[in-house]
MIDOSE-1310 file (N, C-alpha, C; in nm, 2 decimals, decimal comma, always signed):
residues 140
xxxx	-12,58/+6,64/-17,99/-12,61/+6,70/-17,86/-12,68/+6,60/-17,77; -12,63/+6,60/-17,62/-12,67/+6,50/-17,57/-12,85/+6,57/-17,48; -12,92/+6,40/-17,50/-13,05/+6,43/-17,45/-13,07/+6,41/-17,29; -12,96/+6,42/-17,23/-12,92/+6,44/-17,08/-12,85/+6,55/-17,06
xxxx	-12,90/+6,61/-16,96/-12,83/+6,75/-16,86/-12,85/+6,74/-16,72; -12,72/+6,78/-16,68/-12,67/+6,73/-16,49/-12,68/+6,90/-16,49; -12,74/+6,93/-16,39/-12,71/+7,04/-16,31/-12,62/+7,00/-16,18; -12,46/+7,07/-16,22/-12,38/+6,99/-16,16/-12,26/+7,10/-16,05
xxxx	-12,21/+7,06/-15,93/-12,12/+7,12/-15,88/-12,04/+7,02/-15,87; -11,89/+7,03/-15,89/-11,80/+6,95/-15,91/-11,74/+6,96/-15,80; -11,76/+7,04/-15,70/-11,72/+7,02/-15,57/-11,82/+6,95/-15,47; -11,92/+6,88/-15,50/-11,98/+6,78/-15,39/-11,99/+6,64/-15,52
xxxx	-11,97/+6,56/-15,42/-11,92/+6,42/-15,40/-12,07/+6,36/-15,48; -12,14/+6,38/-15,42/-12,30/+6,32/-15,52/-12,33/+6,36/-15,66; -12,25/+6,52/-15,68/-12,28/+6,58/-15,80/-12,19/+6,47/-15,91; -12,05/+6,45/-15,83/-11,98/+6,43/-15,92/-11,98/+6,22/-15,97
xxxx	-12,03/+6,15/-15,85/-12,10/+6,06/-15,84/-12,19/+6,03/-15,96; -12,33/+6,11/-15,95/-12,43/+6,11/-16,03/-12,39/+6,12/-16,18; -12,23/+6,23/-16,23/-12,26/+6,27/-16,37/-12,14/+6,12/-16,40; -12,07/+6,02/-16,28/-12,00/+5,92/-16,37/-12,08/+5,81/-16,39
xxxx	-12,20/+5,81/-16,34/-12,30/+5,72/-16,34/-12,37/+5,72/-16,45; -12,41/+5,86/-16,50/-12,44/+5,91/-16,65/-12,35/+5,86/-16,75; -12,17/+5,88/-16,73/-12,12/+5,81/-16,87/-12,09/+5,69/-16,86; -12,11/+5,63/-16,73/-12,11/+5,46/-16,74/-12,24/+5,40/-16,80
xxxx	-12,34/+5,48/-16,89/-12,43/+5,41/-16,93/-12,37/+5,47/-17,09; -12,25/+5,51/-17,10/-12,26/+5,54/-17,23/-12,26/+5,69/-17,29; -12,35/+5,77/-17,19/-12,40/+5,87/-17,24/-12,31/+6,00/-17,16; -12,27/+6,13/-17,28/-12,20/+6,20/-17,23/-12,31/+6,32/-17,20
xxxx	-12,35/+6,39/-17,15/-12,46/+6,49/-17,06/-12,42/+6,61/-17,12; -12,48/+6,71/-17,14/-12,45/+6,86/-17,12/-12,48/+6,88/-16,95; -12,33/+6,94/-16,90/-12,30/+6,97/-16,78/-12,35/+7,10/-16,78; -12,38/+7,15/-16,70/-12,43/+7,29/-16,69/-12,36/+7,30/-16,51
xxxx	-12,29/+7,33/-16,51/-12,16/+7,38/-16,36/-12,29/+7,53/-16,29; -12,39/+7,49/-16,25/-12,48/+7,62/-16,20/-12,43/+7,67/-16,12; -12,35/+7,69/-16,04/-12,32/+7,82/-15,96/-12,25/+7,89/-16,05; -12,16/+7,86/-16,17/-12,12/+7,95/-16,24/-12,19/+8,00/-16,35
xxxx	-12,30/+7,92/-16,39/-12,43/+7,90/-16,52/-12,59/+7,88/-16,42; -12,66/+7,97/-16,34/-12,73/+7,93/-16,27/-12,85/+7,96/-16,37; -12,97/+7,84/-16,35/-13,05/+7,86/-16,42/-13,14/+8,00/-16,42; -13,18/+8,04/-16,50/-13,30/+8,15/-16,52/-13,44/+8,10/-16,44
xxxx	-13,48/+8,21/-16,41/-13,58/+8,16/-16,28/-13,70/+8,09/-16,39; -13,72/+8,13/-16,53/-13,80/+8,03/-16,56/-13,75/+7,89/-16,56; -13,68/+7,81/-16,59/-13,58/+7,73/-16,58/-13,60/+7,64/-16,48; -13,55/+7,72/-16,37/-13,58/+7,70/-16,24/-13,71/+7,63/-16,20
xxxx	-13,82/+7,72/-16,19/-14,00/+7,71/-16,17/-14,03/+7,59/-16,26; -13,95/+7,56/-16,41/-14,00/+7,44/-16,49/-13,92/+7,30/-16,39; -13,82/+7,34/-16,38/-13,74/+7,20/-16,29/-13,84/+7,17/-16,19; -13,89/+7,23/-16,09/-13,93/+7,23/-15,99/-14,06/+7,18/-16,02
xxxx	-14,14/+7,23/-16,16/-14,24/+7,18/-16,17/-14,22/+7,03/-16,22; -14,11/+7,02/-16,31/-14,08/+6,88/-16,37/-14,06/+6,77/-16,22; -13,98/+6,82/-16,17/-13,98/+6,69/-16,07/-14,07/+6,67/-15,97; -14,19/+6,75/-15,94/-14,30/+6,73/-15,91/-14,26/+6,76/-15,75
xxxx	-14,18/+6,83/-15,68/-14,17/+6,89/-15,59/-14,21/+6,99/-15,53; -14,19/+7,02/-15,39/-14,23/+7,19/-15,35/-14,09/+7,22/-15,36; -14,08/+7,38/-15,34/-13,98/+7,48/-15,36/-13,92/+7,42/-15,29; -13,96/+7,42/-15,14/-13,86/+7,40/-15,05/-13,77/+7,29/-15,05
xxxx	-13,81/+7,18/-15,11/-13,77/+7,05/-15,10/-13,63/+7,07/-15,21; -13,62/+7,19/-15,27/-13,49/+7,18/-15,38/-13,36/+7,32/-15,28; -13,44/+7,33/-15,17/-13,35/+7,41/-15,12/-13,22/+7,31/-15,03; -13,09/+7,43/-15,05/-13,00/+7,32/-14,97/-13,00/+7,41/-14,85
xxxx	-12,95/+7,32/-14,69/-12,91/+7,40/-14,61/-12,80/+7,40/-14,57; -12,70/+7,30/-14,58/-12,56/+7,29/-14,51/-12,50/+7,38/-14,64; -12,36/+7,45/-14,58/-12,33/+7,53/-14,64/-12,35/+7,63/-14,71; -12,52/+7,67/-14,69/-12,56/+7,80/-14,76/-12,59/+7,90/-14,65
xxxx	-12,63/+8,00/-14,70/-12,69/+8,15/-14,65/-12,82/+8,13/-14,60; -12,90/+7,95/-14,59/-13,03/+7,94/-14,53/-13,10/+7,97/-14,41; -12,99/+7,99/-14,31/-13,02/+8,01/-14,19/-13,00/+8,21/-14,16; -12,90/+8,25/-14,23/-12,87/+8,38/-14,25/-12,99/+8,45/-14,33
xxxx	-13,06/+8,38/-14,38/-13,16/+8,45/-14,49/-13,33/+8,40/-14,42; -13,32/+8,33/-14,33/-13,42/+8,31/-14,23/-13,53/+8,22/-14,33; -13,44/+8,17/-14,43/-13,54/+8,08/-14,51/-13,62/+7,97/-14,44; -13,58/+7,90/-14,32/-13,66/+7,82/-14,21/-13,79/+7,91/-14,22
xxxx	-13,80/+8,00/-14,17/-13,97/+8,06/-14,19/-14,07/+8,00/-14,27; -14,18/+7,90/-14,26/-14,26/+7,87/-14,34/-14,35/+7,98/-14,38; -14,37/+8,06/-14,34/-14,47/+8,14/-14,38/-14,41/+8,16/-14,52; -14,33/+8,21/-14,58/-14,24/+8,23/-14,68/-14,31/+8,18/-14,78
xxxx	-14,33/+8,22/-14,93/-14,40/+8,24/-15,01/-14,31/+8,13/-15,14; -14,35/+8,07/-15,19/-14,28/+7,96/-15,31/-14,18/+8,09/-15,41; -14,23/+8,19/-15,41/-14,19/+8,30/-15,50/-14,06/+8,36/-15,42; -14,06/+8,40/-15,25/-13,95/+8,39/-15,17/-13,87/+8,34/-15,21
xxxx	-13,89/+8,20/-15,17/-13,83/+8,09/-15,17/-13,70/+8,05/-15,30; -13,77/+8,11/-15,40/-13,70/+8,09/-15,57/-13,61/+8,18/-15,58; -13,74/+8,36/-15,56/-13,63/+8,44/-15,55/-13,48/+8,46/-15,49; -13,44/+8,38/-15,32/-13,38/+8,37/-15,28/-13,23/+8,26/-15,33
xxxx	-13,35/+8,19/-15,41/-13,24/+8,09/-15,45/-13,15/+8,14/-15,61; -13,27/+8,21/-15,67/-13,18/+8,31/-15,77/-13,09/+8,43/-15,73; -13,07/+8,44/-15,64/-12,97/+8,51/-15,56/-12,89/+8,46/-15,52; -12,88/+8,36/-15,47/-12,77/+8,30/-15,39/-12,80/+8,09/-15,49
xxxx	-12,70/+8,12/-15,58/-12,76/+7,96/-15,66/-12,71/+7,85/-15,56; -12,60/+7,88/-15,48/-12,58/+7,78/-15,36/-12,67/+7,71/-15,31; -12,79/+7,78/-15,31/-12,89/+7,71/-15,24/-12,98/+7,64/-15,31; -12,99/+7,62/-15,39/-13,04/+7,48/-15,48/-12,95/+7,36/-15,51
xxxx	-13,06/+7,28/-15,47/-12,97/+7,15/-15,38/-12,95/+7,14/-15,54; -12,84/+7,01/-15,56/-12,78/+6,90/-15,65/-12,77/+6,79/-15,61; -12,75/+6,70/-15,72/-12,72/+6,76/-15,91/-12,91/+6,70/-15,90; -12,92/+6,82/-15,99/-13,07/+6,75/-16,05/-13,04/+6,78/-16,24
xxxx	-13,09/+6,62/-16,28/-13,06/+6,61/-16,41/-13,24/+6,54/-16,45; -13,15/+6,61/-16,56/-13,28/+6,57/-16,72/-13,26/+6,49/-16,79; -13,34/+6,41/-16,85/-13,33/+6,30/-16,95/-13,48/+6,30/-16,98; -13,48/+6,18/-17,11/-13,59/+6,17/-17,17/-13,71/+6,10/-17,05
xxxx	-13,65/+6,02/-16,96/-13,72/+5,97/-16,93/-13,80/+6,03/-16,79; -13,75/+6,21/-16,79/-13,78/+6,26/-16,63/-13,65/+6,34/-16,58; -13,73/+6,40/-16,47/-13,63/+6,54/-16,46/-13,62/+6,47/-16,29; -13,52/+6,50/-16,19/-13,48/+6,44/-16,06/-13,39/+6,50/-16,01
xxxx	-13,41/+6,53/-15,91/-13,29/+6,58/-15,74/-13,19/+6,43/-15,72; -13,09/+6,40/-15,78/-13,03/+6,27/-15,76/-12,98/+6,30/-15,63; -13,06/+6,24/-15,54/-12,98/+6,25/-15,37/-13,05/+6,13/-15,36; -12,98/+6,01/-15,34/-12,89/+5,99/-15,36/-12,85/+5,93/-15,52
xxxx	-12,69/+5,96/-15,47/-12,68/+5,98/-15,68/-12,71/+5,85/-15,72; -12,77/+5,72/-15,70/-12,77/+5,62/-15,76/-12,94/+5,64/-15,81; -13,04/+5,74/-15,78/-13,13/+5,73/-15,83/-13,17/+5,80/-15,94; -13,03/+5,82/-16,03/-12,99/+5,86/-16,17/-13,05/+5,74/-16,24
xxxx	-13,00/+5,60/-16,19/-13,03/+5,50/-16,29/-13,14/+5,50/-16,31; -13,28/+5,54/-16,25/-13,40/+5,52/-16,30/-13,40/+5,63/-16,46; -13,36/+5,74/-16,43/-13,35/+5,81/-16,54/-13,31/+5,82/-16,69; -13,20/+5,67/-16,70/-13,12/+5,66/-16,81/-13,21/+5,57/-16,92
xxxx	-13,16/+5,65/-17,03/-13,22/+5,51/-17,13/-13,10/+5,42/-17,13; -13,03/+5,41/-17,10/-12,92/+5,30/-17,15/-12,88/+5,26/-17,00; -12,85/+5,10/-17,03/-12,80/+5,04/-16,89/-12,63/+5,06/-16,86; -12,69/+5,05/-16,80/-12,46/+5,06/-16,71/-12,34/+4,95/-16,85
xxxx	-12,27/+5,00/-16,80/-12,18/+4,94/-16,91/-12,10/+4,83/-16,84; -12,07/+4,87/-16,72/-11,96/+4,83/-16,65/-12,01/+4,83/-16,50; -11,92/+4,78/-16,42/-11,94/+4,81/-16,26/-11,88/+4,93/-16,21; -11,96/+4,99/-16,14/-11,92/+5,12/-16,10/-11,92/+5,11/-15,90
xxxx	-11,83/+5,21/-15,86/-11,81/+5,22/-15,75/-11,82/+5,40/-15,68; -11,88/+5,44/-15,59/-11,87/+5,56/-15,59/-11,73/+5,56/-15,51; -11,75/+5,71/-15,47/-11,62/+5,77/-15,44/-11,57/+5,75/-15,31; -11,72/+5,68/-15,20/-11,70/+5,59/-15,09/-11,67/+5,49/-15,05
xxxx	-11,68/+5,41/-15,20/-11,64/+5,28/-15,19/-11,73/+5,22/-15,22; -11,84/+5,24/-15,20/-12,01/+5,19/-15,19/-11,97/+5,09/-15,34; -12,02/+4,98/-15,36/-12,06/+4,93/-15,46/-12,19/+4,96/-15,55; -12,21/+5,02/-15,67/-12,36/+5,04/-15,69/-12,39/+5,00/-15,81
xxxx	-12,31/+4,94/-15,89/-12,33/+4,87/-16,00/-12,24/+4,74/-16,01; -12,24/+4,64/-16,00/-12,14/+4,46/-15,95/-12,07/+4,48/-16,14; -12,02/+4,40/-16,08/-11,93/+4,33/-16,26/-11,99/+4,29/-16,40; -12,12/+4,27/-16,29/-12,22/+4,23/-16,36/-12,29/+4,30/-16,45
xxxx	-12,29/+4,42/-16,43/-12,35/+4,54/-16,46/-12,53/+4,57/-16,41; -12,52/+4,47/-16,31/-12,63/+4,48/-16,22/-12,64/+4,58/-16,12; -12,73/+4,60/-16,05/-12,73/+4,70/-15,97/-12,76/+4,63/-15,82; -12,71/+4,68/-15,72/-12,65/+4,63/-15,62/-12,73/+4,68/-15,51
């Protein structure tokens, strides 16, 4: 069983970024696809506490129900804020993944590499073109 997990949507370009950056060091992840497997609100409240963020900061707003759900309102309560996102899992940003070394909101997906035990194998390219690992297996 692997000691990495992507909280992953395969339809955005960073999620899917972040989990080839994961097996170019080697390592194959337990994928966890959350809009279809969304975490349990404990789950949830531990991520948020692991990556040492506020609530809000793991919410997404392009393409969600954020503005529909009047989640902009600060007065809004951290407990709102979760509840809402256990409702609607859309709105918890991605990919945030686990490893031994720390739990992280990979935006952008290249700040996976701090995460990994194992270094890059190879040169990697995202899906833009971007160079983010050289031939070298350096980082760019």
């Amino acid at each position: 069983m692997s000691q990495i997990t992507i909280y992953h949507n395969p339809q955005c370009g960073t999620s899917r970024n972040t989990l080839e950056l994961i097996r170019n060091s080697g390592e194959e992840p337990t994928v966890i696809e959350y809009l279809q497997t969304p975490p349990d609100r404990t789950t949830l409240v531990r991520l948020i506490k692991d990556m040492g963020i506020e609530v809000r900061a793991l919410l997404r707003i392009k393409g969600t129900p954020y503005e529909e759900l009047g989640l902009g309102d600060t007065s809004l309560t951290d407990d709102q804020l979760i509840d809402a996102m256990m409702a609607h899992p859309i709105l918890i940003n991605r990919p945030i993944v686990v490893t031994p070394l720390g739990t992280r909101l990979c935006r952008p997906s290249e700040a996976v590499l701090d995460l990994l035990p194992q270094e890059q194998r190879g040169s990697f390219v995202k899906e833009d073109g971007q160079v983010v690992i050289d031939e070298n297996g350096r980082r760019v």
